[in-house]
PDB file with SEQRES, HELIX, SHEET and CRYST1 records, atoms N, CA, C and O in Angstrom:
SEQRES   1 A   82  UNK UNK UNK UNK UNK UNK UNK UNK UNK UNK UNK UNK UNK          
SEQRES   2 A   82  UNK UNK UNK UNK UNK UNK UNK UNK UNK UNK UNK UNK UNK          
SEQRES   3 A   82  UNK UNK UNK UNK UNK UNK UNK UNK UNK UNK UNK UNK UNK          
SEQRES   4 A   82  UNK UNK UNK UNK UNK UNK UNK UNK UNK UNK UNK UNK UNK          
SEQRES   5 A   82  UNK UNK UNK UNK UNK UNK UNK UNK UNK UNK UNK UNK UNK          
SEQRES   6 A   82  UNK UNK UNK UNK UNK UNK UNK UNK UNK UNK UNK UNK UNK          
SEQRES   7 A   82  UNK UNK UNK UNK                                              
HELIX    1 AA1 UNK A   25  UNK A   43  1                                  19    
SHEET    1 AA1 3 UNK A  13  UNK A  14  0                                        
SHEET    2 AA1 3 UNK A   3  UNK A   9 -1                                        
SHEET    3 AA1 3 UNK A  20  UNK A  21 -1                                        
SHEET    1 AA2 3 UNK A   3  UNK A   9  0                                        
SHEET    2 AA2 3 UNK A  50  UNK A  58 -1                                        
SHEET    3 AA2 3 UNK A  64  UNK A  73 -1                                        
CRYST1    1.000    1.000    1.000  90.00  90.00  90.00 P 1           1          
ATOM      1  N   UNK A   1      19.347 -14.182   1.866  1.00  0.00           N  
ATOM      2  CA  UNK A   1      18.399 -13.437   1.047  1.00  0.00           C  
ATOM      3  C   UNK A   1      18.105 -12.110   1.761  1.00  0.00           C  
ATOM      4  O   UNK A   1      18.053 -11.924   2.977  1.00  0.00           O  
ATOM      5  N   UNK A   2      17.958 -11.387   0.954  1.00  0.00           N  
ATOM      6  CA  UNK A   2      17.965  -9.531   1.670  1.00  0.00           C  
ATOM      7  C   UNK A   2      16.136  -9.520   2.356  1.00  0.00           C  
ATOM      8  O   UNK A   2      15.125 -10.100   1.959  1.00  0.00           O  
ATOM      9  N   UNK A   3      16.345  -8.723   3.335  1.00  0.00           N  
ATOM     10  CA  UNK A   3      15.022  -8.469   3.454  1.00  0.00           C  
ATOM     11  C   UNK A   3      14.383  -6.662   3.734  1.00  0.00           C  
ATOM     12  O   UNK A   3      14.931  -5.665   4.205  1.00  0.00           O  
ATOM     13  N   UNK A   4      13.350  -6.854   3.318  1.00  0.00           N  
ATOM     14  CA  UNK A   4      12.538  -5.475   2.884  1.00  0.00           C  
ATOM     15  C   UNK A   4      11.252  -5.769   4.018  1.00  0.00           C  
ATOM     16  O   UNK A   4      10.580  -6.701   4.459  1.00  0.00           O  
ATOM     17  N   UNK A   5      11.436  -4.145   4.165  1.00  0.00           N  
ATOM     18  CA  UNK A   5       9.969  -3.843   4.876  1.00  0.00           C  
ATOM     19  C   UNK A   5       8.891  -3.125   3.929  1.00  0.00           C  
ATOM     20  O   UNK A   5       9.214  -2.350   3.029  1.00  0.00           O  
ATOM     21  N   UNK A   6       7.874  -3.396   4.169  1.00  0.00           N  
ATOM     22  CA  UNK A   6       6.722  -2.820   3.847  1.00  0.00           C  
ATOM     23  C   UNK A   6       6.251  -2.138   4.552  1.00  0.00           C  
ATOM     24  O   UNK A   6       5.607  -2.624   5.482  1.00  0.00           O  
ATOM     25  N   UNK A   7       6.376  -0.612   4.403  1.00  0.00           N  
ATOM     26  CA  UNK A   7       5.427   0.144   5.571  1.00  0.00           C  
ATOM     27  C   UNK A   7       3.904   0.501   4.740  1.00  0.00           C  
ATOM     28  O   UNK A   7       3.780   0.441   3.517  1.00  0.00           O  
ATOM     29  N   UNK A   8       3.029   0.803   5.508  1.00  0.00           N  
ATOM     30  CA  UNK A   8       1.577   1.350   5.033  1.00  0.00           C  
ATOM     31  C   UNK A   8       1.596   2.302   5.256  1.00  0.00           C  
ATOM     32  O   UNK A   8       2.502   2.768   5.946  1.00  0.00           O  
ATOM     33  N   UNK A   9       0.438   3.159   4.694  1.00  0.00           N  
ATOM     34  CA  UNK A   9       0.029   4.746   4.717  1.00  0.00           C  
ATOM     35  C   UNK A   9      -1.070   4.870   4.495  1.00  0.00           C  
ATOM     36  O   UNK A   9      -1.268   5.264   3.346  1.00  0.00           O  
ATOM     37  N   UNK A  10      -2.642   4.588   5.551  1.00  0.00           N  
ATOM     38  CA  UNK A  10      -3.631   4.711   4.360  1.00  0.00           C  
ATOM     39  C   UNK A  10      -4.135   5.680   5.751  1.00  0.00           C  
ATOM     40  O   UNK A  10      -4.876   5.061   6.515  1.00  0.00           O  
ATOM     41  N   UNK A  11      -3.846   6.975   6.116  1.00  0.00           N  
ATOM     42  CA  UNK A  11      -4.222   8.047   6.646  1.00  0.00           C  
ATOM     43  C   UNK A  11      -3.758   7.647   7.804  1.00  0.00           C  
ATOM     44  O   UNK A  11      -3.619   8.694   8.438  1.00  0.00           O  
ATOM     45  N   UNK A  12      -3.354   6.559   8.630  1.00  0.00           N  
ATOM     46  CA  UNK A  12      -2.099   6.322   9.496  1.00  0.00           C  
ATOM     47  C   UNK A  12      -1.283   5.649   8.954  1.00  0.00           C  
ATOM     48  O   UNK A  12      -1.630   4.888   8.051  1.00  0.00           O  
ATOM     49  N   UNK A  13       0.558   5.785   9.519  1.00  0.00           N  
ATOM     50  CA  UNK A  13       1.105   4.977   9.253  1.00  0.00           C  
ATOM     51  C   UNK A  13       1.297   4.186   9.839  1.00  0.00           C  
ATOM     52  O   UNK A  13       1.212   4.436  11.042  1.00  0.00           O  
ATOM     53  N   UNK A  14       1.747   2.464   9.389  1.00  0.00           N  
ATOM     54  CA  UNK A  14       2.060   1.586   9.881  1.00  0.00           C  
ATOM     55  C   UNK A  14       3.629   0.552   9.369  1.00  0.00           C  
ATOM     56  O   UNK A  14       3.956  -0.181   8.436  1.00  0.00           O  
ATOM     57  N   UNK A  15       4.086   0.951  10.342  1.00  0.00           N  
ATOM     58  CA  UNK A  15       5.291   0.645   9.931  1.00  0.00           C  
ATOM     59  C   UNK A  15       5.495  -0.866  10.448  1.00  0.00           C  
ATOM     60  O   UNK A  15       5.077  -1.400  11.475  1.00  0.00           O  
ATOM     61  N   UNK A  16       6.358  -1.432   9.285  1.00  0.00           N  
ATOM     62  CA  UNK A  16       6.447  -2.976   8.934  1.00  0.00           C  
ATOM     63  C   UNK A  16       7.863  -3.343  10.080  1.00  0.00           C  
ATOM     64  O   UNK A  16       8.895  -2.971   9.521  1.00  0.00           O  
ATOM     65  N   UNK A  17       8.061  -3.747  11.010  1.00  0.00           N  
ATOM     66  CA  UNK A  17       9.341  -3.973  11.862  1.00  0.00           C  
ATOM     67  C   UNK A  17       9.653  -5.798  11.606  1.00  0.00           C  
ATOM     68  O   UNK A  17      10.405  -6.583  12.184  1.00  0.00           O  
ATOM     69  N   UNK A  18       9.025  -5.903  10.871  1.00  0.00           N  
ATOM     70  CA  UNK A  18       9.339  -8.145  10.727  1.00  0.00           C  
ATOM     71  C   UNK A  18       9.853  -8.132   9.215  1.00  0.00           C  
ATOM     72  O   UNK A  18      10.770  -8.913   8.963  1.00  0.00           O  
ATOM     73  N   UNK A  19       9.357  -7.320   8.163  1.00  0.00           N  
ATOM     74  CA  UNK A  19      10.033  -7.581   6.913  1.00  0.00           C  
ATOM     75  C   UNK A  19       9.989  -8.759   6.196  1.00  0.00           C  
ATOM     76  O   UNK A  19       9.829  -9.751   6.907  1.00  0.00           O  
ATOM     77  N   UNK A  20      10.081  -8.963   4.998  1.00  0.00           N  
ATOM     78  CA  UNK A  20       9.753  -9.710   4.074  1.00  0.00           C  
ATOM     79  C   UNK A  20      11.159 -10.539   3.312  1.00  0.00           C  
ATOM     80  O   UNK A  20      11.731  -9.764   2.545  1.00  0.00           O  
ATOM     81  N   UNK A  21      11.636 -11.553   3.356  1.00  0.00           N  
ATOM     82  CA  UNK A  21      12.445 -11.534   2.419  1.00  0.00           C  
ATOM     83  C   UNK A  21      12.531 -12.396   1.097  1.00  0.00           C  
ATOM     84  O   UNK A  21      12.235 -13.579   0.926  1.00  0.00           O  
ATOM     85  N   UNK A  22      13.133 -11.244   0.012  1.00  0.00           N  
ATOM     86  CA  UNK A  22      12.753 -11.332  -1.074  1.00  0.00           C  
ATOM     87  C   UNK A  22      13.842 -11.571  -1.776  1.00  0.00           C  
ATOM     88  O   UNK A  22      14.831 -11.099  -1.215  1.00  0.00           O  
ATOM     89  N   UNK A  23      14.109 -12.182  -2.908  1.00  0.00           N  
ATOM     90  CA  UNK A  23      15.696 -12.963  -3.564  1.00  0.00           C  
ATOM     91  C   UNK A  23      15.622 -11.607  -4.287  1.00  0.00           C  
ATOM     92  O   UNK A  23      15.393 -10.896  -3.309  1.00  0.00           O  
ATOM     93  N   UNK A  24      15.667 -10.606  -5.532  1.00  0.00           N  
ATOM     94  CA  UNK A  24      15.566  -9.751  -6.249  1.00  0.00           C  
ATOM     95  C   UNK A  24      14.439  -8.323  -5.766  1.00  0.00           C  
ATOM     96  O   UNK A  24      13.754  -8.131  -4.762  1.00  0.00           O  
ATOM     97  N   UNK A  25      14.656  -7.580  -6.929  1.00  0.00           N  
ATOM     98  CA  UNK A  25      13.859  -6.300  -7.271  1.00  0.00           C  
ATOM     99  C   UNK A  25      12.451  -6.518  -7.657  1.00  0.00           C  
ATOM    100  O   UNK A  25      11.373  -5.945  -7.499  1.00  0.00           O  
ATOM    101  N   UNK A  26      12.795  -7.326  -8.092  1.00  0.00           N  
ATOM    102  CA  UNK A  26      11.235  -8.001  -8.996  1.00  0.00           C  
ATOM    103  C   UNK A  26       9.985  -8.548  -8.188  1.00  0.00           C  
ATOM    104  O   UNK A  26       8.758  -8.446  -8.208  1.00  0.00           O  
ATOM    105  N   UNK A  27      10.866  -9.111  -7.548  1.00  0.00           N  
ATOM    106  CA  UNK A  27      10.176  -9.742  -6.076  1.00  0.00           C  
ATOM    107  C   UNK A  27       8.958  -8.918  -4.940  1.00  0.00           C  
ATOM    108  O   UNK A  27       7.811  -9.091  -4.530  1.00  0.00           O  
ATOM    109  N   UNK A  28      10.457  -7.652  -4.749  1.00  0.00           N  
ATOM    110  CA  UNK A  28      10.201  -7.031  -3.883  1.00  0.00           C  
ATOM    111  C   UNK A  28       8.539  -6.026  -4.799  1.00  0.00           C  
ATOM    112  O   UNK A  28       7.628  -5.594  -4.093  1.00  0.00           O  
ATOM    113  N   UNK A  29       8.530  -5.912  -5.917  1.00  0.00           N  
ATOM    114  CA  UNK A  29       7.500  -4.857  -6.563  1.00  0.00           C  
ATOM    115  C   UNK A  29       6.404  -5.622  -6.576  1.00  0.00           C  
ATOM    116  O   UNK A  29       5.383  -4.940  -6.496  1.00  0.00           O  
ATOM    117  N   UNK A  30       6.180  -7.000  -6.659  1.00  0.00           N  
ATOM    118  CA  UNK A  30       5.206  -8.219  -7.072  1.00  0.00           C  
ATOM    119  C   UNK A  30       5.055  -7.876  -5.767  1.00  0.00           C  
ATOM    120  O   UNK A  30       4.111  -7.099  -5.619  1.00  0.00           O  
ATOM    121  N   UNK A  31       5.917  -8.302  -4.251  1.00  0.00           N  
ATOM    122  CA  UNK A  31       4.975  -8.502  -3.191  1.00  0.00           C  
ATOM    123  C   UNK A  31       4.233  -6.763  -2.735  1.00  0.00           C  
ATOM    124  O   UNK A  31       3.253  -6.735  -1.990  1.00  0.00           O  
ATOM    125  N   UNK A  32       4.629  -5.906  -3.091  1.00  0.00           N  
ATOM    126  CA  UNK A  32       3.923  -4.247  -2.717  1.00  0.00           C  
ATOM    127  C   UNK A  32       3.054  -4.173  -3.847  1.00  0.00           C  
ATOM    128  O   UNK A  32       2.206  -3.298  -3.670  1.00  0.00           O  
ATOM    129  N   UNK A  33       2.980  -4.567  -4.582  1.00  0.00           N  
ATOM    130  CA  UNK A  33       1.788  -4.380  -5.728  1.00  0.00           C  
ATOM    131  C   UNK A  33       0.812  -5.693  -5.033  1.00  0.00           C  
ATOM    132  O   UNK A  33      -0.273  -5.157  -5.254  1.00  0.00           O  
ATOM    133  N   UNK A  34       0.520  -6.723  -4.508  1.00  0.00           N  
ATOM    134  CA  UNK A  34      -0.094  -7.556  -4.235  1.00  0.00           C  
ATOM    135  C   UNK A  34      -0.817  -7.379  -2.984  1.00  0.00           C  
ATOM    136  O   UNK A  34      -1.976  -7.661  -2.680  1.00  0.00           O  
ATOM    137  N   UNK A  35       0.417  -6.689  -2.133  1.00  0.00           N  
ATOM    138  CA  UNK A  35       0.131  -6.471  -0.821  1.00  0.00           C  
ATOM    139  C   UNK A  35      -1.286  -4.905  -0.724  1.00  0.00           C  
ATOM    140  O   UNK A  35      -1.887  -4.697   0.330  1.00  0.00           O  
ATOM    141  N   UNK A  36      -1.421  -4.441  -1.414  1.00  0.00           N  
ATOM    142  CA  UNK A  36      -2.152  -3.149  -1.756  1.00  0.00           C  
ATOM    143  C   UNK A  36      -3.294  -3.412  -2.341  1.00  0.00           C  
ATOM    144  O   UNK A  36      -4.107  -2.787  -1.660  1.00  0.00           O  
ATOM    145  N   UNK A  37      -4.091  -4.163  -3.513  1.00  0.00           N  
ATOM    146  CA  UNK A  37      -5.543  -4.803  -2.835  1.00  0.00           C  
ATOM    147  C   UNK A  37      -6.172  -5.612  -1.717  1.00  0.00           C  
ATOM    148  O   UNK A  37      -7.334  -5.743  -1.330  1.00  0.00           O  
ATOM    149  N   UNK A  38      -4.878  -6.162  -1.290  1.00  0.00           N  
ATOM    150  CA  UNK A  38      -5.210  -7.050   0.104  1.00  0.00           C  
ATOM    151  C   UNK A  38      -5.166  -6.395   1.088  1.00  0.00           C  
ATOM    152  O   UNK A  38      -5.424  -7.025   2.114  1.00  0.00           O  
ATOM    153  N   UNK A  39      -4.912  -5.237   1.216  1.00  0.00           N  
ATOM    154  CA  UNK A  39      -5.069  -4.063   1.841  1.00  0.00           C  
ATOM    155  C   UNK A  39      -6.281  -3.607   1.860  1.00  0.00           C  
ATOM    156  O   UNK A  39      -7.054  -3.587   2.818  1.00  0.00           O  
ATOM    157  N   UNK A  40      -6.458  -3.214   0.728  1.00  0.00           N  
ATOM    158  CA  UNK A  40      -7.696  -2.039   0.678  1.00  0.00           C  
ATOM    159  C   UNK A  40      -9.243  -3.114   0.955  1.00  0.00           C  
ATOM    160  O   UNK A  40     -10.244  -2.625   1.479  1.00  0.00           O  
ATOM    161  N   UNK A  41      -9.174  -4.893   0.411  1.00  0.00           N  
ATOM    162  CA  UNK A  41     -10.190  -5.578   0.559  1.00  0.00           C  
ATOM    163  C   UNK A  41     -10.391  -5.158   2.436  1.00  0.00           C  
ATOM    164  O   UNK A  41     -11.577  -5.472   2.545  1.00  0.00           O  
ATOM    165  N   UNK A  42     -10.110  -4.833   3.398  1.00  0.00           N  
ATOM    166  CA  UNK A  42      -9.976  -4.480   4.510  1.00  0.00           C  
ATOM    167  C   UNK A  42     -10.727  -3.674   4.796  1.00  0.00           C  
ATOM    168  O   UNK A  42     -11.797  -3.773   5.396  1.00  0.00           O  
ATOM    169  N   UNK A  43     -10.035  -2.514   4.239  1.00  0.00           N  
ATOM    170  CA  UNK A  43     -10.410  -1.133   4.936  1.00  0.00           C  
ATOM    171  C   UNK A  43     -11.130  -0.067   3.956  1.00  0.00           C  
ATOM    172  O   UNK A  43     -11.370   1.119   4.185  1.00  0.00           O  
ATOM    173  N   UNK A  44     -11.359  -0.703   2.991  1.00  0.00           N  
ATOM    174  CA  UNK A  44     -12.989   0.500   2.048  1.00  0.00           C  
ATOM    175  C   UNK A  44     -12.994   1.571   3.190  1.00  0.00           C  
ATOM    176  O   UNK A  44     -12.800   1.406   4.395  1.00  0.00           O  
ATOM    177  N   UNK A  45     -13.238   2.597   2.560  1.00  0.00           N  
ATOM    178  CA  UNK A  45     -13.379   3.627   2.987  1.00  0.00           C  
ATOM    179  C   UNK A  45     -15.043   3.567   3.195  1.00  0.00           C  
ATOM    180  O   UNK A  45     -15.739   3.222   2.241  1.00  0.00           O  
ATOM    181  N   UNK A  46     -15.680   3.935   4.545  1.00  0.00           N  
ATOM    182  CA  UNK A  46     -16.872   4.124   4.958  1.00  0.00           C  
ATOM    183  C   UNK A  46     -17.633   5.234   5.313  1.00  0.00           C  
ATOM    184  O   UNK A  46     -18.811   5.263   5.672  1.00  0.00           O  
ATOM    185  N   UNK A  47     -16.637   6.376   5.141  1.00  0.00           N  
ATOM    186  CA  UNK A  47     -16.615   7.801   5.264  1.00  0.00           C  
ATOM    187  C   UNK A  47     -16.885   8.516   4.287  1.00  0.00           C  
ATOM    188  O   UNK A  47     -17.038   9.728   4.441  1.00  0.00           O  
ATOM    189  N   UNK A  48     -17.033   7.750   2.726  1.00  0.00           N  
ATOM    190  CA  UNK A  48     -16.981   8.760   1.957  1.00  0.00           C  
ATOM    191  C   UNK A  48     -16.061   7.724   0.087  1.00  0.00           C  
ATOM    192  O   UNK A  48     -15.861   6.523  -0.097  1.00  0.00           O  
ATOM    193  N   UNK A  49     -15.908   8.381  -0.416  1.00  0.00           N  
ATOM    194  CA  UNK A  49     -15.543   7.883  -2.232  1.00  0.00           C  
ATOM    195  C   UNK A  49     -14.646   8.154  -2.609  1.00  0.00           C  
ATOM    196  O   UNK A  49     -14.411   8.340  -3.803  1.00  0.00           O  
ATOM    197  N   UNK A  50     -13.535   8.306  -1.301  1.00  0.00           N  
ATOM    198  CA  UNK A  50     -11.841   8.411  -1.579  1.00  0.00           C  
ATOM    199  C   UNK A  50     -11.218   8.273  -0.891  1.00  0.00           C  
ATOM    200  O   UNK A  50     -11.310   8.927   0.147  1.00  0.00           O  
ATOM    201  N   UNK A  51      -9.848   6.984  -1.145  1.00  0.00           N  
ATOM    202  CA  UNK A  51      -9.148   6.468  -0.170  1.00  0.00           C  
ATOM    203  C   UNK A  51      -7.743   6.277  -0.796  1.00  0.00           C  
ATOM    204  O   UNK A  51      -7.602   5.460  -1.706  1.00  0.00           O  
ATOM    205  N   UNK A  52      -6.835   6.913  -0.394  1.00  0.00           N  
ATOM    206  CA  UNK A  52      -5.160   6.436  -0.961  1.00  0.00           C  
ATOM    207  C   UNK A  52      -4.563   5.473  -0.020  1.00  0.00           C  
ATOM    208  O   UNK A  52      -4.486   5.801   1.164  1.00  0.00           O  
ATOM    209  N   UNK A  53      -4.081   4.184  -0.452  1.00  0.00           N  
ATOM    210  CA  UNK A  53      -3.198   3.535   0.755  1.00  0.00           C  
ATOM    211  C   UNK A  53      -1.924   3.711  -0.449  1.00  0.00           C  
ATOM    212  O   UNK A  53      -1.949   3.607  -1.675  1.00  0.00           O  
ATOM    213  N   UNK A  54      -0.721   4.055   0.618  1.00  0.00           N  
ATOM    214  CA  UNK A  54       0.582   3.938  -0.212  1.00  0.00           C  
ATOM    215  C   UNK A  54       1.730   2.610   0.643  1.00  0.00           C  
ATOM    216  O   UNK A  54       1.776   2.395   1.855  1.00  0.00           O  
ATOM    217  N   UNK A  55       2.235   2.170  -0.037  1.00  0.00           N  
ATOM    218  CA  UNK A  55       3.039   1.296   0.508  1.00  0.00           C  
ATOM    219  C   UNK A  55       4.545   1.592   0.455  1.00  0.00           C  
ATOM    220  O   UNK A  55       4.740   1.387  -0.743  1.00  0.00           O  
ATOM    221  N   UNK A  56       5.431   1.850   0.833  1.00  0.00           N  
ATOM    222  CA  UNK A  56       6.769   2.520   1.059  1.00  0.00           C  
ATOM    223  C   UNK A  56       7.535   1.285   1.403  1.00  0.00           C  
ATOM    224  O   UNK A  56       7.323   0.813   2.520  1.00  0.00           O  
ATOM    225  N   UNK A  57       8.395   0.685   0.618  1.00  0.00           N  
ATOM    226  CA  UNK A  57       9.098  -0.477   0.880  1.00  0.00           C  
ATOM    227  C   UNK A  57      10.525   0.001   1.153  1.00  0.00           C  
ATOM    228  O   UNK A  57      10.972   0.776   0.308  1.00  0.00           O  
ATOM    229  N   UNK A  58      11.545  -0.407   2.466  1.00  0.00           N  
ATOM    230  CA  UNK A  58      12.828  -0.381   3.004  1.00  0.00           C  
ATOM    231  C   UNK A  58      13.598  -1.527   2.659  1.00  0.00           C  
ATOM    232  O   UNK A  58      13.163  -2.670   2.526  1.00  0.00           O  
ATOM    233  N   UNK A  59      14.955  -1.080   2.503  1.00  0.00           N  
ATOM    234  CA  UNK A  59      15.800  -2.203   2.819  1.00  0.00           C  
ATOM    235  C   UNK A  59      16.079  -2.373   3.910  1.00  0.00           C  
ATOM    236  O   UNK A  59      15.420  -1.881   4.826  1.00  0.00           O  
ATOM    237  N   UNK A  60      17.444  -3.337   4.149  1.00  0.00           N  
ATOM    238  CA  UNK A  60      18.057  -3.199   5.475  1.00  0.00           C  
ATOM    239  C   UNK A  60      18.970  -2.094   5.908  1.00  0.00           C  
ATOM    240  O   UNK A  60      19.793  -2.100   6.823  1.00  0.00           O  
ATOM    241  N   UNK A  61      18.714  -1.322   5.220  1.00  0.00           N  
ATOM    242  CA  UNK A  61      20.108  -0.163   5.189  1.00  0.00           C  
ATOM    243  C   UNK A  61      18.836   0.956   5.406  1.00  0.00           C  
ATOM    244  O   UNK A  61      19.166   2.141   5.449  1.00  0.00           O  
ATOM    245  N   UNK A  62      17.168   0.559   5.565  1.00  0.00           N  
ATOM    246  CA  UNK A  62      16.632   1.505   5.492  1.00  0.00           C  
ATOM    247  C   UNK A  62      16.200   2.512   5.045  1.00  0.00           C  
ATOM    248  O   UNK A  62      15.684   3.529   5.511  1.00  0.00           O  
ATOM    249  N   UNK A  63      16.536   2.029   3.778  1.00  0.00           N  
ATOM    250  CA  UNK A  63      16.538   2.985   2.413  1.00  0.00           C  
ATOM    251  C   UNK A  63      15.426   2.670   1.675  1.00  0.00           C  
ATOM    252  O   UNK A  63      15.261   1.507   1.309  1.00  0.00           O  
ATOM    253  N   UNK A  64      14.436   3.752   1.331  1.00  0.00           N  
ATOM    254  CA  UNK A  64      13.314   3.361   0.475  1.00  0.00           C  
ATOM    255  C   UNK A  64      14.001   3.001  -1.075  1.00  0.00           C  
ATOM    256  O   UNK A  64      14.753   3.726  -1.728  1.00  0.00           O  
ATOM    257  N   UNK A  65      13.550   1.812  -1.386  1.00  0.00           N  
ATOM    258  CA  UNK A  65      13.669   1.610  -2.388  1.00  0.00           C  
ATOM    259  C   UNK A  65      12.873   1.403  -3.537  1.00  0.00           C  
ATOM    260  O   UNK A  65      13.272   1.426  -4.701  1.00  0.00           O  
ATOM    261  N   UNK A  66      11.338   1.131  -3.002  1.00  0.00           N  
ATOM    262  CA  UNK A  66      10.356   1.085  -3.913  1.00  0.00           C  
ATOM    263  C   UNK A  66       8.794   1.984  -3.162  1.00  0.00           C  
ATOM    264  O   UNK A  66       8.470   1.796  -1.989  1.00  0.00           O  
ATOM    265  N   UNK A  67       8.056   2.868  -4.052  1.00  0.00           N  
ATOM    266  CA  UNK A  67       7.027   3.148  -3.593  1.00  0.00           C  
ATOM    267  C   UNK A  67       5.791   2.824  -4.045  1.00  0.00           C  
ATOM    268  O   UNK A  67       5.756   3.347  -5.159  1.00  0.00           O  
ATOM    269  N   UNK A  68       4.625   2.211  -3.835  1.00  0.00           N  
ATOM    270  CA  UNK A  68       3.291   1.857  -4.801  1.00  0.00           C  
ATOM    271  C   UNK A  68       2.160   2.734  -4.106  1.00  0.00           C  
ATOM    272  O   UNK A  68       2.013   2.993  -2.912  1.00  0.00           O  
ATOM    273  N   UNK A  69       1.617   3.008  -4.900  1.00  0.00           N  
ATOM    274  CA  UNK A  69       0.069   3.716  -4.240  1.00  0.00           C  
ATOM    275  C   UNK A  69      -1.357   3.454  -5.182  1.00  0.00           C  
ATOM    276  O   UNK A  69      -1.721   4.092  -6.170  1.00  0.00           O  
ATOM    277  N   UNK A  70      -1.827   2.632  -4.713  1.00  0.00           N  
ATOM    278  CA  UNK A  70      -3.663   2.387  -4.697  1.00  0.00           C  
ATOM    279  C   UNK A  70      -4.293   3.850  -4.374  1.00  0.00           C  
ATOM    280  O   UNK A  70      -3.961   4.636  -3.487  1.00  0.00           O  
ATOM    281  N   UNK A  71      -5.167   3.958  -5.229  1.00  0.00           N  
ATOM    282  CA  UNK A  71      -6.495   4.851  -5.068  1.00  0.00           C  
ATOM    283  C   UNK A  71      -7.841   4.448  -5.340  1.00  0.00           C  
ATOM    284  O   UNK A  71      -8.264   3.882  -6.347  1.00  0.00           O  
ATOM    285  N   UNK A  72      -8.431   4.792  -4.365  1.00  0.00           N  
ATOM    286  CA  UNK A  72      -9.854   4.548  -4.727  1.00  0.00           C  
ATOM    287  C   UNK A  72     -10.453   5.793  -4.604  1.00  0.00           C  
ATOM    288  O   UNK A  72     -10.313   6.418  -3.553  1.00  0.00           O  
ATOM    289  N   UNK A  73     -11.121   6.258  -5.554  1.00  0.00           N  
ATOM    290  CA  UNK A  73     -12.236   6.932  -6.412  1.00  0.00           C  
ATOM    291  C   UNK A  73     -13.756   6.736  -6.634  1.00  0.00           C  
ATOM    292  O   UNK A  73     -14.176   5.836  -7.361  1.00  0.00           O  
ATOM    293  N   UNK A  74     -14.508   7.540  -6.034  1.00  0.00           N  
ATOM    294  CA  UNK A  74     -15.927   6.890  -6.524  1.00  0.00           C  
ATOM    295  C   UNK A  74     -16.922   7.991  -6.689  1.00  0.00           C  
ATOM    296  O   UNK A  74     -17.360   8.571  -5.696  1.00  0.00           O  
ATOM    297  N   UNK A  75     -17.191   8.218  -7.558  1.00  0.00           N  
ATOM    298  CA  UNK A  75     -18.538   8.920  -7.842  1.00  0.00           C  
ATOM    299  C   UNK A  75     -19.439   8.766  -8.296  1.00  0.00           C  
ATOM    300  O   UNK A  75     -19.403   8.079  -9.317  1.00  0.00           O  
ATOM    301  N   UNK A  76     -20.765   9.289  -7.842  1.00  0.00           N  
ATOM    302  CA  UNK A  76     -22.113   8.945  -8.168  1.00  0.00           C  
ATOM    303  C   UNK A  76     -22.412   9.951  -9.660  1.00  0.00           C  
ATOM    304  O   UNK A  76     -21.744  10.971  -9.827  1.00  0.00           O  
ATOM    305  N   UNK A  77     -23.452   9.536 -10.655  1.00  0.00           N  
ATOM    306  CA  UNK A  77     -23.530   9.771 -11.733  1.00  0.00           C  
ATOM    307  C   UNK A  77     -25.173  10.287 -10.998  1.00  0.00           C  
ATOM    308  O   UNK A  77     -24.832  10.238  -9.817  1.00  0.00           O  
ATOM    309  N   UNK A  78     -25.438  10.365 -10.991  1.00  0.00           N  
ATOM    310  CA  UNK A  78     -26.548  10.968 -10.101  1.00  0.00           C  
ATOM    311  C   UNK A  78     -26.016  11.923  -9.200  1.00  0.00           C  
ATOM    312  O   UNK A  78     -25.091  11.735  -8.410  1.00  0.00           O  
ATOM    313  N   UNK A  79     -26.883  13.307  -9.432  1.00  0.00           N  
ATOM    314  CA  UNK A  79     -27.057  14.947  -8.977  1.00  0.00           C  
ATOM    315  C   UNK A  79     -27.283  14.683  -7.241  1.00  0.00           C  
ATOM    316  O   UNK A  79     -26.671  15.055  -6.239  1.00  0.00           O  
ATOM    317  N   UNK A  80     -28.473  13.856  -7.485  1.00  0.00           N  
ATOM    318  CA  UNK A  80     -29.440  14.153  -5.907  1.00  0.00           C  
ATOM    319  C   UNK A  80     -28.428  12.825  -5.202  1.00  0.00           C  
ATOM    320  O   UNK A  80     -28.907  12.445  -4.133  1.00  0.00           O  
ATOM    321  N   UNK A  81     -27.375  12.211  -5.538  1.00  0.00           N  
ATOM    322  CA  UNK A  81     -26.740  11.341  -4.623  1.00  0.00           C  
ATOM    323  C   UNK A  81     -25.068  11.763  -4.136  1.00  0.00           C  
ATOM    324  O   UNK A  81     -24.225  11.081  -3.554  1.00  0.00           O  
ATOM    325  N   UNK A  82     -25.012  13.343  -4.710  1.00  0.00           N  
ATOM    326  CA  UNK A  82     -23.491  13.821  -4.607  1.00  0.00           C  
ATOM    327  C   UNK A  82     -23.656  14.960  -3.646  1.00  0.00           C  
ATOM    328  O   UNK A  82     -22.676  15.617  -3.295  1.00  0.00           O  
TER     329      UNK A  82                                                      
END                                                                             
């Protein structure tokens, strides 16, 4: 079965060196789409009401083959809280 890395990006990178392995394409998008709220349940941004984590998935040939990116967004609807 082929295996894929998952690297992170959420203002450092962290690159995946153990890899995942996954039978298909399908696979590989289910585990980077899954892997990216279980991410962010982590690391909320505490600085502030905007945070991108991107996930950059490799093969073994090292070739990006899939990219996903989470955003978080937040603004106050209230003047005196922005």
């Amino acid at each position: 079965m082929p295996r894929y890395f998952f690297d992170i990006h959420d203002g450092r990178f962290q690159l995946d060196d153990h890899g995942v392995e996954c039978t298909d394409f399908d696979a590989v998008r289910r585990e980077a789409k899954r892997a990216l709220p279980e991410i962010a349940k982590e690391i909320l941004p505490e600085d502030g009401d905007h945070h991108t984590i991107t996930c950059r998935v490799r093969d073994e040939r090292n070739e990006t083959v899939y990219t996903a990116t989470l955003l978080f967004s937040g603004f106050s609807a209230r003047p005196e809280e922005r």
